[in-house]
N, C-alpha and C positions, 0 to 999 in steps of 0.2 A: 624896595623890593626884597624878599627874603630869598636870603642868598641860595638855599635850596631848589629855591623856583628861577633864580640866573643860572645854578648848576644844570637845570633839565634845558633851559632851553637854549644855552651855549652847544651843548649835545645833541641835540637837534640841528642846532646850523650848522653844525661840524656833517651832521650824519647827510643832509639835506646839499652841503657843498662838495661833500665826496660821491653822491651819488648823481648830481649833476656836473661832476668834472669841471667844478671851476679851477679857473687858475690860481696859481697864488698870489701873485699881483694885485687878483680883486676879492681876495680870503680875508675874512675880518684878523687872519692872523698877522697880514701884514701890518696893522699898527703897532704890533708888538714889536716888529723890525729892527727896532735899534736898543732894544729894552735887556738889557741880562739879568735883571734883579725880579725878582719873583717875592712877593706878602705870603706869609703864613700863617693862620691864625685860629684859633677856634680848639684849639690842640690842649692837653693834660697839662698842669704846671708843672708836674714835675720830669717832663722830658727833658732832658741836657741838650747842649749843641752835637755833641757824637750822635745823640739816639736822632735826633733832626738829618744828620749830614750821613746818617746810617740808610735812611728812606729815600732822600734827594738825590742820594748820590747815582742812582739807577739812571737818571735823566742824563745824565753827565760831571763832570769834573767842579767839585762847587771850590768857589776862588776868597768866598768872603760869606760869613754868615752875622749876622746881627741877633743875637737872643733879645727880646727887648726884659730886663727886669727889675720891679721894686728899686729904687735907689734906696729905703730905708730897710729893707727886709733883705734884698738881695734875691725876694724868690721871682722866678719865671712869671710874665703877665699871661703865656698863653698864647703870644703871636714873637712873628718873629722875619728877617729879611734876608732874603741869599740870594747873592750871586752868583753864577754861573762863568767860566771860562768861556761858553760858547753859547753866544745867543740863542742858538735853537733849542739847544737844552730846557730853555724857558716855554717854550711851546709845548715842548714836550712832556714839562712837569703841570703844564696847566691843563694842557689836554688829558694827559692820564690822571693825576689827582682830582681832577675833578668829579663830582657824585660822591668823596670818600666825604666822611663828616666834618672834616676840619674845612676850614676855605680855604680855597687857594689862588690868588691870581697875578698877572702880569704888573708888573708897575712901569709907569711910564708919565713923561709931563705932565699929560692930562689926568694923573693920579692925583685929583686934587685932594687934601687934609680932612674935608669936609664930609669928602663922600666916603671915606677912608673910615672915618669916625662913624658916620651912618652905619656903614657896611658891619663893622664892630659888635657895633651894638644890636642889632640885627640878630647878628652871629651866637649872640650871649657873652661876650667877649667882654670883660670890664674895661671902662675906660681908661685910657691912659693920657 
């Protein structure tokens, strides 16, 4: 699925669970619940980890960032992994990043490698 068309309609369930006052217990945000680490990807090569932890940092206090880049070039792939000090932070950068052009989303267990790699490529994102 292109990841633009997961962006609209993650915003929808969000818009569709706020205006029926679900709980959070039964919010698709609770599988994120134990997740701090947050994908980023789909972004300019030539952003640094400051210009990254300059944008993130709005959500909260980032503890750990991962630039993923080149081992022979040394340049940026374009994705990238942070963690958060505060799990909701994660929600809060998924929920509000989301719709901007880059992807953005939660990582957790069931983040398998696979879909990760689909989702990439998808993206326009070169392999890694």
């Amino acid at each position: 699925m292109n990841p633009l068309t997961k962006v609209k309609l993650i915003n929808e369930l969000n818009d569709r669970e706020a205006s029926l006052g679900v709980k959070e217990s039964v919010s698709w945000h609770t599988e994120y619940k134990d997740s701090a680490w947050v994908f980023v990807g789909g972004f300019p090569y030539e952003l640094t980890e400051g210009d990254i932890i300059c944008v993130f940092s709005q959500y909260g206090e980032i503890v750990n960032i991962n630039l993923v880049r080149d081992q022979k070039t040394g340049k940026s792939k374009g994705f990238c992994f942070i963690c958060f000090e505060d799990q909701r932070s994660t929600i809060l950068a998924v929920d509000n990043f989301n719709g901007i052009k880059d992807y953005c989303g939660a990582l957790t267990e069931k983040s398998g490698a696979d879909e990760l790699r689909s989702d990439l490529r998808a993206a326009g994102t070169k392999s890694w």
